[in-house]
N, CA, C, O and CB atoms as a CASP TS submission, in Angstrom:
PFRMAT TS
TARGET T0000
AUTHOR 0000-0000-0000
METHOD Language model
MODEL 1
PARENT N/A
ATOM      1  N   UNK     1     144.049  46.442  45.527  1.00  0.00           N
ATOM      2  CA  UNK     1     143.168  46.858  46.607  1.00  0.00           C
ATOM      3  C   UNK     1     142.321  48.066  46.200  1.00  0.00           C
ATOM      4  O   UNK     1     141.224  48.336  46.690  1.00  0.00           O
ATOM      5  CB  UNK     1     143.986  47.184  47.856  1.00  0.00           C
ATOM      6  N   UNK     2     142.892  48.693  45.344  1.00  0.00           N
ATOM      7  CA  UNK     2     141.915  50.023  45.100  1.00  0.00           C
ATOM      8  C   UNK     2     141.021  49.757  44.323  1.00  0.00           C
ATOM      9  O   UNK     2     140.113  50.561  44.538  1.00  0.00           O
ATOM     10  CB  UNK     2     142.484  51.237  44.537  1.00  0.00           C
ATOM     11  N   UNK     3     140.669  48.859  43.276  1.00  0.00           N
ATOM     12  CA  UNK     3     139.656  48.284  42.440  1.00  0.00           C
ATOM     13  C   UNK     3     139.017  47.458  43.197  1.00  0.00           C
ATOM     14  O   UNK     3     138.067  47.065  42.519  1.00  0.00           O
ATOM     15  CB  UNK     3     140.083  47.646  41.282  1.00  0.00           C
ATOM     16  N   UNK     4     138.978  46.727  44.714  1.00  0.00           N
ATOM     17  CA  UNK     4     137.983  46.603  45.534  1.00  0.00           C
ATOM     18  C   UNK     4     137.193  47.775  46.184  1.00  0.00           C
ATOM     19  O   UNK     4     135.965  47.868  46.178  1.00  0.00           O
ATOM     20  CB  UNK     4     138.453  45.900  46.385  1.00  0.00           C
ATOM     21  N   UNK     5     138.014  48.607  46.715  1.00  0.00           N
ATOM     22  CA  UNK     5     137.384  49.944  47.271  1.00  0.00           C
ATOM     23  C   UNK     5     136.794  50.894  45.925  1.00  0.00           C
ATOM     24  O   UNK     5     136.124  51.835  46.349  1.00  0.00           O
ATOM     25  CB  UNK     5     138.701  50.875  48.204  1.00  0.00           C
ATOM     26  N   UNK     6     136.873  50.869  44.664  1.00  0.00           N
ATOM     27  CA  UNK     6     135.914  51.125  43.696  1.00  0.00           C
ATOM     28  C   UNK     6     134.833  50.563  43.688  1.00  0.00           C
ATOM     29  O   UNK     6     133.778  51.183  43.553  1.00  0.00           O
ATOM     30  CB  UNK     6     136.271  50.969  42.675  1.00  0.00           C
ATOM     31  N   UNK     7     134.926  48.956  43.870  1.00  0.00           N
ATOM     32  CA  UNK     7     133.862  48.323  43.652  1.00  0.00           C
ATOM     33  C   UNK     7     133.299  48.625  44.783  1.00  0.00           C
ATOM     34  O   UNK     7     132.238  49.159  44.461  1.00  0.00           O
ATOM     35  CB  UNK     7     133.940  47.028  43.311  1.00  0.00           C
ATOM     36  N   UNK     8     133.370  48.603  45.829  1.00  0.00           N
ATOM     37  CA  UNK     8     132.716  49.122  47.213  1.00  0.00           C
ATOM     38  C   UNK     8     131.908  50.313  46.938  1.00  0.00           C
ATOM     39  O   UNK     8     130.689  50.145  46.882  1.00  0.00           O
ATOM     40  CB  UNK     8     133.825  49.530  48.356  1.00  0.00           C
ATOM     41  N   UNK     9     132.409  51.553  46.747  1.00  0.00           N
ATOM     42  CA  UNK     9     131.873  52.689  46.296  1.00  0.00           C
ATOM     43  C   UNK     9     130.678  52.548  45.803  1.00  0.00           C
ATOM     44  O   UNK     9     129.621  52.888  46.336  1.00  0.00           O
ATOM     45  CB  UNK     9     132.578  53.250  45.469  1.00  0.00           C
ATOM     46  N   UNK    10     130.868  51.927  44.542  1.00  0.00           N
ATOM     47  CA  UNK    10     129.776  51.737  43.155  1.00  0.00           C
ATOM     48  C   UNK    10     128.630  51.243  43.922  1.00  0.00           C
ATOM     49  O   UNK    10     127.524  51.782  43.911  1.00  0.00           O
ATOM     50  CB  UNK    10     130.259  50.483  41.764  1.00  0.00           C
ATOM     51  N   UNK    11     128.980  50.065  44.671  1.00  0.00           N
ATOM     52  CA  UNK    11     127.942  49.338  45.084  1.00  0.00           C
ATOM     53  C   UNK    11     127.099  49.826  46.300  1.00  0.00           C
ATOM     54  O   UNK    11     125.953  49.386  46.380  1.00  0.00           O
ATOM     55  CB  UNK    11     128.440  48.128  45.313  1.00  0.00           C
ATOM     56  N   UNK    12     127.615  50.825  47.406  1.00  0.00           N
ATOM     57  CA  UNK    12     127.070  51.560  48.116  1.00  0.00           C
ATOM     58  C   UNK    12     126.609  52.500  47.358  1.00  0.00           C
ATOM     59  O   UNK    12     125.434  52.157  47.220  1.00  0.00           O
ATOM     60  CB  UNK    12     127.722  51.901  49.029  1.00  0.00           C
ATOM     61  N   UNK    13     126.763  53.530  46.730  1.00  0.00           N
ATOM     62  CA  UNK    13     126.069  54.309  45.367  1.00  0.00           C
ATOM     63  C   UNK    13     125.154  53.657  45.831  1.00  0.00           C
ATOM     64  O   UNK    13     124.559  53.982  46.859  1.00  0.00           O
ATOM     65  CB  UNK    13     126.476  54.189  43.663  1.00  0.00           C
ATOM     66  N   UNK    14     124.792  52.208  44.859  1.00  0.00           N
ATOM     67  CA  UNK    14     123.804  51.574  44.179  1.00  0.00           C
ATOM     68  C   UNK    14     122.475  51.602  45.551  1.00  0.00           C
ATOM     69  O   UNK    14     121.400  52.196  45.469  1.00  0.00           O
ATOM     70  CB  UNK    14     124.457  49.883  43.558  1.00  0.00           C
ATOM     71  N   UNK    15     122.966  50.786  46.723  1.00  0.00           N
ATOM     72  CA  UNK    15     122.143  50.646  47.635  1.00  0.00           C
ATOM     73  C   UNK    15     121.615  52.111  48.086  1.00  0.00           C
ATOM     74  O   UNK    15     120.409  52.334  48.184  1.00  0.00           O
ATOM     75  CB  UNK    15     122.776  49.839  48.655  1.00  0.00           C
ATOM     76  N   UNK    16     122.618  53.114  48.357  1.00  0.00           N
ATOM     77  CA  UNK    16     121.727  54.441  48.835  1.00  0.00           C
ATOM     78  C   UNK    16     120.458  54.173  47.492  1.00  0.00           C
ATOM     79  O   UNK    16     119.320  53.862  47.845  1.00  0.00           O
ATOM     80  CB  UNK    16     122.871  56.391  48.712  1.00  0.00           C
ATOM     81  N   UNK    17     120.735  54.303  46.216  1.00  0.00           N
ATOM     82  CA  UNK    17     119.717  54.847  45.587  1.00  0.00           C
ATOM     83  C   UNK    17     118.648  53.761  46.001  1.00  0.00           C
ATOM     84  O   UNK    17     117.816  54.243  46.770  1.00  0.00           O
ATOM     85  CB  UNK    17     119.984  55.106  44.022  1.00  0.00           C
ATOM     86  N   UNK    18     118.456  52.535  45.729  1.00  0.00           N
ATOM     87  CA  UNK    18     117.756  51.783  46.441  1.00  0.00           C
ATOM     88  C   UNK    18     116.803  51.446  47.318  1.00  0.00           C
ATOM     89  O   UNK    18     115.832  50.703  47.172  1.00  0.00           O
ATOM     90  CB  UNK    18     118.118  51.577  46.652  1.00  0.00           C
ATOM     91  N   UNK    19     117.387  52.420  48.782  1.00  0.00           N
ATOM     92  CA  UNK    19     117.005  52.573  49.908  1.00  0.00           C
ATOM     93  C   UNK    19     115.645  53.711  49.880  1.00  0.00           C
ATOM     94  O   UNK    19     114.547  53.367  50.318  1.00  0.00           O
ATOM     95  CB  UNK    19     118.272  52.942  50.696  1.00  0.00           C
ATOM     96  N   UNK    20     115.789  54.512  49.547  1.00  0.00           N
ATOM     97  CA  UNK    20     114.562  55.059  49.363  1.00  0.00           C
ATOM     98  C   UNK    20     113.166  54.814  48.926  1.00  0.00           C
ATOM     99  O   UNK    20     112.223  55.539  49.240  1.00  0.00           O
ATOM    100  CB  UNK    20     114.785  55.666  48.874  1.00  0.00           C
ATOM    101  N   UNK    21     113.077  53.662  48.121  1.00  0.00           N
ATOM    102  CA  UNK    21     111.981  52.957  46.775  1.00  0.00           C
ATOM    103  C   UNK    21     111.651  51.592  48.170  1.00  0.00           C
ATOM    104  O   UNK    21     110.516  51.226  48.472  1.00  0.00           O
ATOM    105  CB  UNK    21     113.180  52.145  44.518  1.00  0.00           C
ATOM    106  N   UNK    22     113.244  50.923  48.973  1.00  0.00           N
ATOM    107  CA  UNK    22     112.058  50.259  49.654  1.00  0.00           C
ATOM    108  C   UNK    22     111.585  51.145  51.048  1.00  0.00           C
ATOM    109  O   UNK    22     110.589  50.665  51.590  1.00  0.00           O
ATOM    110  CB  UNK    22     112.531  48.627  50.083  1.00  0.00           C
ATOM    111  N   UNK    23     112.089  52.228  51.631  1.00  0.00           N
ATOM    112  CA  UNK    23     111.506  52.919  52.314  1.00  0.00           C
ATOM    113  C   UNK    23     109.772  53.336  52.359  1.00  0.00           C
ATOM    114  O   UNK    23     108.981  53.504  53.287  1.00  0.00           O
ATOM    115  CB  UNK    23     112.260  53.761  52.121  1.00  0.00           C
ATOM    116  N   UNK    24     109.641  53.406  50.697  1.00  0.00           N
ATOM    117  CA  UNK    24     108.471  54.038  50.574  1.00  0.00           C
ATOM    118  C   UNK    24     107.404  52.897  50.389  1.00  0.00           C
ATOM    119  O   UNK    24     106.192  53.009  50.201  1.00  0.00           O
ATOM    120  CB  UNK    24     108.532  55.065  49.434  1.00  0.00           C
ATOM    121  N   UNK    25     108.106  51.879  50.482  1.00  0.00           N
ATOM    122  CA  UNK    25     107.343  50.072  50.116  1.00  0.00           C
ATOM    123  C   UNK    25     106.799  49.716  51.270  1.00  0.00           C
ATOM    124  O   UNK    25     105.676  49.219  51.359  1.00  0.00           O
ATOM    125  CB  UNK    25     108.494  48.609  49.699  1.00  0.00           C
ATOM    126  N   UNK    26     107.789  50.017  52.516  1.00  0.00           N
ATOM    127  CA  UNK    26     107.895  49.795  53.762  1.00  0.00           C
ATOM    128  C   UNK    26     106.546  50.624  54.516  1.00  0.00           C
ATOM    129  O   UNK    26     105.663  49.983  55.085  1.00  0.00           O
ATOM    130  CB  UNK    26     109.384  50.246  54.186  1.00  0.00           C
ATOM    131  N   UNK    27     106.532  51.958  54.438  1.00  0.00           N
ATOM    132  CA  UNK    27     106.105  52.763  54.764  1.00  0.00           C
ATOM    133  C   UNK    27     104.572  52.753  54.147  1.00  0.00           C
ATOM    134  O   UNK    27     103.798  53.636  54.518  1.00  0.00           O
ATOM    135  CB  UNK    27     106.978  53.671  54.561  1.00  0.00           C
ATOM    136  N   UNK    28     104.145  51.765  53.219  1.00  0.00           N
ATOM    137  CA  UNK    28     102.889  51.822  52.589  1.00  0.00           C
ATOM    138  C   UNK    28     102.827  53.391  51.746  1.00  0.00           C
ATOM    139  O   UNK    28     101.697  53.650  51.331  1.00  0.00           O
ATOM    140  CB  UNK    28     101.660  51.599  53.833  1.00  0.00           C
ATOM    141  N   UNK    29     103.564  54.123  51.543  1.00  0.00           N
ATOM    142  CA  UNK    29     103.103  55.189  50.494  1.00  0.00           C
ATOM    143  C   UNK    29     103.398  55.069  48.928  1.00  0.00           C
ATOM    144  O   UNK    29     103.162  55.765  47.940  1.00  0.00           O
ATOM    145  CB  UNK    29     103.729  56.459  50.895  1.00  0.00           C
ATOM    146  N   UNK    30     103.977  53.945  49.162  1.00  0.00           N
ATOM    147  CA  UNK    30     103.952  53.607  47.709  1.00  0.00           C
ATOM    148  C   UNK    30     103.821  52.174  47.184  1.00  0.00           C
ATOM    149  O   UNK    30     104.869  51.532  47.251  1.00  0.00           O
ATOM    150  CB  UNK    30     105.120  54.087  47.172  1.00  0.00           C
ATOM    151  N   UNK    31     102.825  51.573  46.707  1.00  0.00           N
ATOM    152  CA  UNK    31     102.504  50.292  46.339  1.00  0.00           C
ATOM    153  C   UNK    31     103.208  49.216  45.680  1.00  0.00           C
ATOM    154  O   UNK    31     103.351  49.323  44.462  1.00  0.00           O
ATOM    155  CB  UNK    31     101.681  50.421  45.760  1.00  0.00           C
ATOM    156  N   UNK    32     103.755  48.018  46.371  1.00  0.00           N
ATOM    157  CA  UNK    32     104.958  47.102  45.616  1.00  0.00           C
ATOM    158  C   UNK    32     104.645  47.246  44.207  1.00  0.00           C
ATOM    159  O   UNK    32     105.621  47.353  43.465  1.00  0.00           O
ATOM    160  CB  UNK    32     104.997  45.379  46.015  1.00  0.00           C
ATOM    161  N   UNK    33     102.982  47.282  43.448  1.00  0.00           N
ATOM    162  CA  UNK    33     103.391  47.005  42.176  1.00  0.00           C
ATOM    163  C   UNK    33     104.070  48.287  41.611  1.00  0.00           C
ATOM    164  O   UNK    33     105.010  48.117  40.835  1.00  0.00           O
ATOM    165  CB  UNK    33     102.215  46.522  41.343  1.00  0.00           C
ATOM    166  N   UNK    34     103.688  49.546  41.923  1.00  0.00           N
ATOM    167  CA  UNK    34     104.210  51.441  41.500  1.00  0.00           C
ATOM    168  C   UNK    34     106.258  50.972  42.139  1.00  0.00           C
ATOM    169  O   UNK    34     107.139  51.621  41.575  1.00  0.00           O
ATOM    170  CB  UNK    34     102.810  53.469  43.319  1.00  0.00           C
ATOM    171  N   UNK    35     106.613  50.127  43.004  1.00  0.00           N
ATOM    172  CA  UNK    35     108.444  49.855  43.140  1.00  0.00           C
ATOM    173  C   UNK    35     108.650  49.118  41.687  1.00  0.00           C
ATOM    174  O   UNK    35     109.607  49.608  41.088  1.00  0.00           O
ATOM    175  CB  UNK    35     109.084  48.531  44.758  1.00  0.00           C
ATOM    176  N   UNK    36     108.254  48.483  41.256  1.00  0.00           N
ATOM    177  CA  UNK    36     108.571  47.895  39.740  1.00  0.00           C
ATOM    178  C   UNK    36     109.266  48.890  39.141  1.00  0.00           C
ATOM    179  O   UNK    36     110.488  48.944  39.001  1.00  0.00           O
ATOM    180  CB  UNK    36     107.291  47.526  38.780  1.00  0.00           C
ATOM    181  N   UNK    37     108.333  49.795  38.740  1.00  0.00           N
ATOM    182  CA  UNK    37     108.906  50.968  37.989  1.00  0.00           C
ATOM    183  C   UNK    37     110.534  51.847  38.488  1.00  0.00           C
ATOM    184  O   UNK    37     111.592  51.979  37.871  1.00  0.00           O
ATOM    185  CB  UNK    37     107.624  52.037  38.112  1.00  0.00           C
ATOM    186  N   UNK    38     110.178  52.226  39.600  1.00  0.00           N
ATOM    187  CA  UNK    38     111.652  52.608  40.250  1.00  0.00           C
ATOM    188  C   UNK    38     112.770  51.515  40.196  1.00  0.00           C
ATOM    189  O   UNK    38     113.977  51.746  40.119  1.00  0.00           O
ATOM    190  CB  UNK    38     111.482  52.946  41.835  1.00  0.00           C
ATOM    191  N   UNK    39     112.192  50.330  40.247  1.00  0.00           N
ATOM    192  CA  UNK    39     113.233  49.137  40.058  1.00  0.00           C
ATOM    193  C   UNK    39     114.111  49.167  39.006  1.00  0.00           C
ATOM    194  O   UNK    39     115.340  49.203  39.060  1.00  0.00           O
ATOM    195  CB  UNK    39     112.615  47.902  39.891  1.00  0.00           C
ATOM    196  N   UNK    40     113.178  49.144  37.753  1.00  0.00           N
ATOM    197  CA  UNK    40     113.333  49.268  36.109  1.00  0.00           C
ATOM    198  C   UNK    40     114.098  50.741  36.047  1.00  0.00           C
ATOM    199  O   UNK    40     115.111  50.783  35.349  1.00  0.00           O
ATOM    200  CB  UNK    40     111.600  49.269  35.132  1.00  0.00           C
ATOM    201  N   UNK    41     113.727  51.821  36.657  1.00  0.00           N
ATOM    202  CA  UNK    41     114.883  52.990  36.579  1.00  0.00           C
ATOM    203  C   UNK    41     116.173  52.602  36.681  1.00  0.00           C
ATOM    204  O   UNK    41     116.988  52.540  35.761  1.00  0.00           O
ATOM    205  CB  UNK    41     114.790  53.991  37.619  1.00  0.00           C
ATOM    206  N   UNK    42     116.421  52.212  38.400  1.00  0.00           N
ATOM    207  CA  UNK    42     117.484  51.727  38.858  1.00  0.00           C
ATOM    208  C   UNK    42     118.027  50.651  38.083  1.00  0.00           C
ATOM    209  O   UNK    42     119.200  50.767  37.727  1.00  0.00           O
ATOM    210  CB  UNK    42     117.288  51.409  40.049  1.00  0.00           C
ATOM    211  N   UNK    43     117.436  49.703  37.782  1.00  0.00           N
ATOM    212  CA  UNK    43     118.010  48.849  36.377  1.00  0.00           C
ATOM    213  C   UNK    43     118.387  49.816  35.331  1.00  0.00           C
ATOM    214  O   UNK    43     119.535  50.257  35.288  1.00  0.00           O
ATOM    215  CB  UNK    43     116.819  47.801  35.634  1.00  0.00           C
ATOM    216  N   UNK    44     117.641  50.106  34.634  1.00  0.00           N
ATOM    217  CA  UNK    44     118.020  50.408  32.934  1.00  0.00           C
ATOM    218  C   UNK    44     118.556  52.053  33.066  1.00  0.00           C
ATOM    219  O   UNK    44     118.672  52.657  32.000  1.00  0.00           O
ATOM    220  CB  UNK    44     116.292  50.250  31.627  1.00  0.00           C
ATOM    221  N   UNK    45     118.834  52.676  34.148  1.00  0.00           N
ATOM    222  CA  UNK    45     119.546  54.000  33.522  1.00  0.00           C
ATOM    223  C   UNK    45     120.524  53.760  34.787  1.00  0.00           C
ATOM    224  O   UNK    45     121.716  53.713  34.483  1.00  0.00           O
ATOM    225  CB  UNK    45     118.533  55.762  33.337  1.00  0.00           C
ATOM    226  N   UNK    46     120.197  53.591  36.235  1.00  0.00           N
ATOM    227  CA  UNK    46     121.392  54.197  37.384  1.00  0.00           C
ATOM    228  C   UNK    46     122.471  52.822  37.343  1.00  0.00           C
ATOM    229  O   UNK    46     123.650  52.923  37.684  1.00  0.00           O
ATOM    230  CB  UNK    46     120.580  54.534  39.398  1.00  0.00           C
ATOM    231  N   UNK    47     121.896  51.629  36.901  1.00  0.00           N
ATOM    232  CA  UNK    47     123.385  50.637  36.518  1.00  0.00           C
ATOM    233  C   UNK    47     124.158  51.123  35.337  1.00  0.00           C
ATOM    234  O   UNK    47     125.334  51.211  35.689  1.00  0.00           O
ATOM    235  CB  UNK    47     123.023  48.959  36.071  1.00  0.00           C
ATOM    236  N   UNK    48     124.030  51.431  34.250  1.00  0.00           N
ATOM    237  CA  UNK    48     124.730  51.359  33.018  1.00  0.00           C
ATOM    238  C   UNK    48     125.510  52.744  33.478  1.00  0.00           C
ATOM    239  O   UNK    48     126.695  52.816  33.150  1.00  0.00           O
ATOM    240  CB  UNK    48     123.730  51.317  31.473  1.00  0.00           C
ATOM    241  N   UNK    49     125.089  53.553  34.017  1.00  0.00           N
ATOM    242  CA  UNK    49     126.038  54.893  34.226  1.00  0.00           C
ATOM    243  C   UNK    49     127.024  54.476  35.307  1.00  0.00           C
ATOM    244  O   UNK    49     128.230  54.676  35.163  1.00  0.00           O
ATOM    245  CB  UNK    49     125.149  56.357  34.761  1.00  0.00           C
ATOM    246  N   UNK    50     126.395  53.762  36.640  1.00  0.00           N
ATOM    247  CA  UNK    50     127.519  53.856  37.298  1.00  0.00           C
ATOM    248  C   UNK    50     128.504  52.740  36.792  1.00  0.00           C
ATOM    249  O   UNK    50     129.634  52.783  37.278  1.00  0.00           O
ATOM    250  CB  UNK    50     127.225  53.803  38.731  1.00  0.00           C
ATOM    251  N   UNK    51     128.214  51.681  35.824  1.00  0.00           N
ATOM    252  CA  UNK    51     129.385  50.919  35.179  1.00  0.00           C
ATOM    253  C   UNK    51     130.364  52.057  34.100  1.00  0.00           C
ATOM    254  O   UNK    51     131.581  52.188  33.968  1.00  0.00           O
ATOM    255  CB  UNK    51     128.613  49.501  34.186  1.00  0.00           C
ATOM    256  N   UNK    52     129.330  52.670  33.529  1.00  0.00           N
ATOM    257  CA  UNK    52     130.882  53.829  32.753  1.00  0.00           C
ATOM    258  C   UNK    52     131.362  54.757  33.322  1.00  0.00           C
ATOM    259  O   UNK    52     132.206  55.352  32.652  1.00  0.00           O
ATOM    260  CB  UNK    52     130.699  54.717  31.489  1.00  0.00           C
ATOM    261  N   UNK    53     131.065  55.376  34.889  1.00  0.00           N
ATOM    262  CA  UNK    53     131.675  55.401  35.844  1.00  0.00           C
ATOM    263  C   UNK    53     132.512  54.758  36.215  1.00  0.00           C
ATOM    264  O   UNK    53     133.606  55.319  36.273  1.00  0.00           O
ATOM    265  CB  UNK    53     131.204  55.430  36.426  1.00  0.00           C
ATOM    266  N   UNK    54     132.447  53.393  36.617  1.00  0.00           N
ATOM    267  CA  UNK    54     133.589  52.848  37.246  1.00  0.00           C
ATOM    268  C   UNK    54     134.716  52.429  36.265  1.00  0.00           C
ATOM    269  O   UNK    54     135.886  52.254  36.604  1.00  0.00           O
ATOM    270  CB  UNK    54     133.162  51.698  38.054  1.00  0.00           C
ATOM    271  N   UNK    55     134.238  52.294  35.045  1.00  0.00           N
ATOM    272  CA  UNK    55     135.046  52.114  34.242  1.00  0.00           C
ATOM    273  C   UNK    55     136.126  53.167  33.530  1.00  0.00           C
ATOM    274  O   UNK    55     137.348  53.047  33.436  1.00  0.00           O
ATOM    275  CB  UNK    55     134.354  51.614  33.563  1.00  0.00           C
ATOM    276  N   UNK    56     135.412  54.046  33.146  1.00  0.00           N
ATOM    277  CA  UNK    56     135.889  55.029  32.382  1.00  0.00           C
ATOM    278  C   UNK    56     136.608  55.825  33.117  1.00  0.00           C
ATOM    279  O   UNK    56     137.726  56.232  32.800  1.00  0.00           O
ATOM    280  CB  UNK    56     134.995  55.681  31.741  1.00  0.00           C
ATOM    281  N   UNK    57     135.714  56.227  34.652  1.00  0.00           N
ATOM    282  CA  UNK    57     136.205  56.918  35.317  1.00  0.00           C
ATOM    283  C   UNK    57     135.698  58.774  34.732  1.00  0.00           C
ATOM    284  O   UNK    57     136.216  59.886  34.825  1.00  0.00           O
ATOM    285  CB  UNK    57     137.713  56.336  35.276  1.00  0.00           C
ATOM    286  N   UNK    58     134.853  58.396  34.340  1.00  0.00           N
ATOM    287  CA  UNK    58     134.027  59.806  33.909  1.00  0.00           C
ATOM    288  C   UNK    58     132.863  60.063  34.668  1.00  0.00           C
ATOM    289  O   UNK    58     132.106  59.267  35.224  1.00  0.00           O
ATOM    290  CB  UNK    58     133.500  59.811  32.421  1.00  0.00           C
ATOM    291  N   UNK    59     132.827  61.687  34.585  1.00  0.00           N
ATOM    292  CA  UNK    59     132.221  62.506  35.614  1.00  0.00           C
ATOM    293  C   UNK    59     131.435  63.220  34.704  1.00  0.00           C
ATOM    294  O   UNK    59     131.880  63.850  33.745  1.00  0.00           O
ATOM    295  CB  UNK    59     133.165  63.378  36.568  1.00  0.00           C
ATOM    296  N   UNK    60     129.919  63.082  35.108  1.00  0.00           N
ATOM    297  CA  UNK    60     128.491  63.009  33.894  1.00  0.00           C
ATOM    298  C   UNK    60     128.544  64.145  34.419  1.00  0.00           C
ATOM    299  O   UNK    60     128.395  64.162  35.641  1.00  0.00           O
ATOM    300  CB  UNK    60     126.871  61.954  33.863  1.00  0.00           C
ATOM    301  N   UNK    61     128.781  65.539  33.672  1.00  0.00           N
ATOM    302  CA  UNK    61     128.371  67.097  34.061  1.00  0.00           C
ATOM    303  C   UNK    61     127.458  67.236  32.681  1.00  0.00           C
ATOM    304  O   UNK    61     127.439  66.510  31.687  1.00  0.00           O
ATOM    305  CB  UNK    61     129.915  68.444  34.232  1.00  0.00           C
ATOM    306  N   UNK    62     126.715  68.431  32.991  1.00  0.00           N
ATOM    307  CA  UNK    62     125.815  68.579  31.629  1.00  0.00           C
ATOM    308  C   UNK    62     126.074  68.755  30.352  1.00  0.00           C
ATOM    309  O   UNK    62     125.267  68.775  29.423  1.00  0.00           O
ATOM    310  CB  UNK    62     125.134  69.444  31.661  1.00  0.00           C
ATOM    311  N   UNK    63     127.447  68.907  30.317  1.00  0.00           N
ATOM    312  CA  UNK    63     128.078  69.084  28.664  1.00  0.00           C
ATOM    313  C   UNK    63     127.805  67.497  28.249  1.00  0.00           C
ATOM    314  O   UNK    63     127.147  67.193  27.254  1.00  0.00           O
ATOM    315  CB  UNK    63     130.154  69.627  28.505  1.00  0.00           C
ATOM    316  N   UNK    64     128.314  66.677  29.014  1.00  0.00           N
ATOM    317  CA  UNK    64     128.374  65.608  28.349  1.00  0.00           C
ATOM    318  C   UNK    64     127.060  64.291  28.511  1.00  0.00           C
ATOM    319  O   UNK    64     127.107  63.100  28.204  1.00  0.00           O
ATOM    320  CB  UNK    64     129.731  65.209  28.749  1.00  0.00           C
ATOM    321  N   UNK    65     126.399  64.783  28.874  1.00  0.00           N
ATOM    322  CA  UNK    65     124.865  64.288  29.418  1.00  0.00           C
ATOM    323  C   UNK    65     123.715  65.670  27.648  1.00  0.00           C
ATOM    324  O   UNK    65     122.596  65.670  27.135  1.00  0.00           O
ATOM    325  CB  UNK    65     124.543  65.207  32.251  1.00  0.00           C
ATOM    326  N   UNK    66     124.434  66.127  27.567  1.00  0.00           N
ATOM    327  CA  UNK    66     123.981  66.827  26.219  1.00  0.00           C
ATOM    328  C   UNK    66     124.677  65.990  25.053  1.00  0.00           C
ATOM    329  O   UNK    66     123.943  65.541  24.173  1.00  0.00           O
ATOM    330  CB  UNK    66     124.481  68.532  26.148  1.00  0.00           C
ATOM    331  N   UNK    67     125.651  65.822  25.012  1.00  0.00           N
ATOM    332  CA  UNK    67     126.671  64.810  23.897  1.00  0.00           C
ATOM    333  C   UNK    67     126.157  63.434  23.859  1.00  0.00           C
ATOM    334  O   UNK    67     125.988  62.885  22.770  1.00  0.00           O
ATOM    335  CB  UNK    67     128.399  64.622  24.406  1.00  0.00           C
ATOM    336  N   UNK    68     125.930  62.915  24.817  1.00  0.00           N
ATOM    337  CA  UNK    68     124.851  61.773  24.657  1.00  0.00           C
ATOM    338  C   UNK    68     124.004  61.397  24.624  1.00  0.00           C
ATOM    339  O   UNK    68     123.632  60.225  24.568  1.00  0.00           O
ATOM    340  CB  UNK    68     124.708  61.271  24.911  1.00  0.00           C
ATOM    341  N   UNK    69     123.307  62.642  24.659  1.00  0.00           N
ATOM    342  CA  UNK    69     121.244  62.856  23.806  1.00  0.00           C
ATOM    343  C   UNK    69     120.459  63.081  24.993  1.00  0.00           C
ATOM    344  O   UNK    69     119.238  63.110  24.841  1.00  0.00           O
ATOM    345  CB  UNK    69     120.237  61.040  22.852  1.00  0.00           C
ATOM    346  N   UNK    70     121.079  63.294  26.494  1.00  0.00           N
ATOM    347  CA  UNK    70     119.962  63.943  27.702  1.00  0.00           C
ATOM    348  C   UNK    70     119.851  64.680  27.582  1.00  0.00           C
ATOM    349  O   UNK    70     120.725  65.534  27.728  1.00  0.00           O
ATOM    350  CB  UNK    70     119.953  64.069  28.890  1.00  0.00           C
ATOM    351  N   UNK    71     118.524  64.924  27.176  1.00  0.00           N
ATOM    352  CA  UNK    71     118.605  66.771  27.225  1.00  0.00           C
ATOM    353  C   UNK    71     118.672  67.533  28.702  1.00  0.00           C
ATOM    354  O   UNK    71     118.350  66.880  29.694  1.00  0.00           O
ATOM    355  CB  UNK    71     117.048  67.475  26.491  1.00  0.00           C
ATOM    356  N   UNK    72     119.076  68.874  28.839  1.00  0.00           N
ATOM    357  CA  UNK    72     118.639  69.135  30.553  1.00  0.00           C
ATOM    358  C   UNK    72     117.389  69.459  31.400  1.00  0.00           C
ATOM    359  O   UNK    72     117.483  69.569  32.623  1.00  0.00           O
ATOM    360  CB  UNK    72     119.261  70.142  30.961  1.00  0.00           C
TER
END
């Protein structure tokens, strides 16, 4: 049961970040083709972290966001 309520977590994560990009779609201040780009964020950097999140169970503080080439 607790590796459902992880997966729950992750996946609410996912939608808050989400919610904002179609807010601004919604709202006309930002143009469906300019959501592509926020899409492609949310694809290619906020999935792969929150999977070594859920996996690893590691907590991205700036030491280790420096160890893996982000700079701050």
């Amino acid at each position: 049961m607790s590796a459902f309520i992880t997966m729950l977590k992750n996946v609410s994560v996912f939608v808050l970040l989400a919610v904002p990009g179609w807010l601004l779609v919604k709202t006309k201040f930002l143009k469906a083709e300019q959501s592509d780009a926020l899409s492609k964020i949310l694809q290619y950097v906020g999935l792969p972290f929150l999977v070594l999140n859920s996996l690893l169970g590691v907590s991205f503080d700036k030491e280790l966001l420096q160890v893996i080439g982000i700079p701050r």
